[in-house]
N, C-alpha and C positions, 0 to 999 in steps of 0.2 A: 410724079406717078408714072407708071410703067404697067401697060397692059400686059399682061403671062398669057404668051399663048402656046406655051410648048406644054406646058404644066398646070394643070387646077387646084393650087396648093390648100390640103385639108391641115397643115399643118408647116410652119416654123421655128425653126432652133438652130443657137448661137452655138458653138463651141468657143470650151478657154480659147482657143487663139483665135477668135472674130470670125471665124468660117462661118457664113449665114447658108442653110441647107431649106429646100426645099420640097415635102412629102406631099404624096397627092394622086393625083390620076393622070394620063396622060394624053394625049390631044391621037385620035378619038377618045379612045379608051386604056387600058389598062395601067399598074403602077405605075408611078415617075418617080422619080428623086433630080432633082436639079441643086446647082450651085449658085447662088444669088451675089453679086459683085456690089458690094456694098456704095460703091459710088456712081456707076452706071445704071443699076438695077439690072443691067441681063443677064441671062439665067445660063447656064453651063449645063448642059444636062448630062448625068453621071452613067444614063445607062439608055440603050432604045426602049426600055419599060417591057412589062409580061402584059401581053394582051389577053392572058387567059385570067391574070386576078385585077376583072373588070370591076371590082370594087375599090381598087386603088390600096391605100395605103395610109398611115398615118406613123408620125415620129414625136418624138420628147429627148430633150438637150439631157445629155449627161456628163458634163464636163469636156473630155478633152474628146468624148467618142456623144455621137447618139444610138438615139434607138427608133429601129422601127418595125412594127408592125402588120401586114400585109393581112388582107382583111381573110382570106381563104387561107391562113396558117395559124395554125397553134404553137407557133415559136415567135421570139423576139429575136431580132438580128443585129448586132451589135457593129456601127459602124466606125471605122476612125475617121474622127471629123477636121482632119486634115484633106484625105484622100477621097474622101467617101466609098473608099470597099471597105468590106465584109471584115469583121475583125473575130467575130466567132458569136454562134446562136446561143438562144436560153431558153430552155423550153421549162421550165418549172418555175415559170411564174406567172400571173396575171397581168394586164396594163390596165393601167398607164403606170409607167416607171419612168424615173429619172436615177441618175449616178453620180458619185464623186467618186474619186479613185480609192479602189478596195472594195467600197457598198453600193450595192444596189436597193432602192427604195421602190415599193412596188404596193398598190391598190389590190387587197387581196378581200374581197368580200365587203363586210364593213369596216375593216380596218387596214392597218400599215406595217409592212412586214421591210423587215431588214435582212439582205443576203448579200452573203459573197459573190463579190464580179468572178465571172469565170476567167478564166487563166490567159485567155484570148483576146481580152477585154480588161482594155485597163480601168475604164473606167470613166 
């Protein structure tokens, strides 16, 4: 066991190729995303975080990319979960979603809607 103290992870997810990612808030405050080293436990952190969305953040595995959501945005933001940047947003859906490549599955009210990954987003 490994205390996180760069990261308050509200959320972890795998990618196909064993990338373990780390969503969350950041030590004070604002988003985080970290890289989690599957044998050591320490954390990679992917960015210095936005102190201004002091609500943090939360993600969900979608194959070879995630996703995550930033609690002050109305968009998902589509990561490649090799690198952890930005692979392209999606604002015309609800969360929690996850993906395989081609579909996006998404929490739309009471039910489950099936969409095309955007173009930018493999999926």
């Amino acid at each position: 066991m490994r205390k996180l103290t760069s990261v308050r992870a509200k959320s972890i997810v795998v990618t196909d190729d064993d990338h373990i990612w780390l969503v969350g808030f950041g030590q004070p405050s604002g988003s985080r995303i970290g890289s989690l080293d599957p044998q050591t436990l320490d954390v990679t952190l992917l960015e210095p975080g936005d102190p201004q969305a002091d609500r943090g953040a939360i993600g969900w595995t979608g194959g070879s990319v995630f996703w995550v959501e930033y609690a002050d945005s109305a968009s998902l933001v589509c990561m490649d979960g090799s690198t952890g940047l930005a692979s392209g947003t999606y604002s015309e859906t609800d969360a929690p979603v996850v993906s395989v490549p081609g579909v996006i599955y998404a929490v739309r009210g009471t039910g489950v809607v099936k969409l095309p990954s955007p173009t930018a987003c493999r999926g």
